[in-house]
Wavefront OBJ file of the C-alpha trace (Angstrom):
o trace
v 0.000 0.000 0.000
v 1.124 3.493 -1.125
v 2.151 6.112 1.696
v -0.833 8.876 1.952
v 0.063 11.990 0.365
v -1.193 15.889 0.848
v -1.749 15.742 -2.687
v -4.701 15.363 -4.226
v -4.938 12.238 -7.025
v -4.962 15.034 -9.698
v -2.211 16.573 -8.421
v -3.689 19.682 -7.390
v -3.087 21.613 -4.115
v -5.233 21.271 -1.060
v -7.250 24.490 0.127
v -5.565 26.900 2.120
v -7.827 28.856 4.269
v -7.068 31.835 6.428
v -9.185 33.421 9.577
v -9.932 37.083 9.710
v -11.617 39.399 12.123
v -12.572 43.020 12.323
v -13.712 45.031 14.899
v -16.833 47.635 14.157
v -16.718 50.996 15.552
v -19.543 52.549 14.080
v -18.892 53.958 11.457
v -16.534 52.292 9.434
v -17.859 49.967 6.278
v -14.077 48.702 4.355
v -11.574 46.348 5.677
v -8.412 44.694 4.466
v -8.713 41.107 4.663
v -5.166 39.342 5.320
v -5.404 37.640 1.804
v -6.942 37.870 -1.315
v -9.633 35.332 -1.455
v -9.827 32.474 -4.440
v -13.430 32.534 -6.732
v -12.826 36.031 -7.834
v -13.920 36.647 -4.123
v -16.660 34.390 -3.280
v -14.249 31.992 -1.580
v -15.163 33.846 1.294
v -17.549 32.983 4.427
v -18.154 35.637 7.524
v -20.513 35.897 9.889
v -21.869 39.178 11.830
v -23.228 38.664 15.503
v -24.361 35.105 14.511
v -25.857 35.403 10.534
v -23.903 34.454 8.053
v -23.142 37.759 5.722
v -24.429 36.876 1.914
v -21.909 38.062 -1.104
v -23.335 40.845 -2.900
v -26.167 41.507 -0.138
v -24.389 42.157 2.698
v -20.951 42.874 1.628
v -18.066 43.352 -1.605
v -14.738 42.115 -2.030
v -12.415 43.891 -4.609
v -8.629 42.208 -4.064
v -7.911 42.348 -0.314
v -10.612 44.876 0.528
v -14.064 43.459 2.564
v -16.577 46.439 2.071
v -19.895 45.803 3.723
v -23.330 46.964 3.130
v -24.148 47.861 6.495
v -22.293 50.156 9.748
v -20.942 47.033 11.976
v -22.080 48.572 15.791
v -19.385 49.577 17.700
v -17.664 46.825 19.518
v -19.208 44.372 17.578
v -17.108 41.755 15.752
v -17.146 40.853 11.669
v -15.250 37.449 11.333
v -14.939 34.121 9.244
v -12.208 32.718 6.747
v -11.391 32.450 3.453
v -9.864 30.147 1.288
v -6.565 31.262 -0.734
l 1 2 3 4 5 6 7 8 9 10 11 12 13 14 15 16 17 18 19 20 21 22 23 24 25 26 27 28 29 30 31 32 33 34 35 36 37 38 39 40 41 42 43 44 45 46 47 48 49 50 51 52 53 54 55 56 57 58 59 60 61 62 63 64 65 66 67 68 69 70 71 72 73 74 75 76 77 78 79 80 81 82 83 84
């Protein structure tokens, strides 16, 4: 029997996925994610005080910035990961 690899039978890699958080204040509506996701963007999942945000509804991506549709309250908390 073959040793397991990492590697997928295709050869491809296996996802990569990094965790981001960002604190609201109140006024502010862009962030700078830590990467830029994979999917042209929509290899992206975050949640606001317990809903899942929606692509397109609740928030944008352009390249590394997270622009959302709505004022996250001060001392609230945007988070989830994303898959590079």
């Amino acid at each position: 029997i073959p040793e397991r690899s990492t590697m997928s039978v295709f050869g491809g890699r296996q996802p990569r996925y990094v965790k981001f958080s960002f604190a609201g204040n109140g006024s502010t509506t862009a962030f700078t994610l830590p990467k830029e996701p994979a999917g042209k963007g929509l290899a992206l999942w975050a949640y606001y005080q317990g809903q899942w945000l929606q692509p397109a509804t609740h928030f944008n991506i352009s390249k590394l910035t997270f622009t959302t549709t709505f004022v996250a309250e001060s001392g609230s908390i945007i988070e989830g990961f994303l898959q590079v």
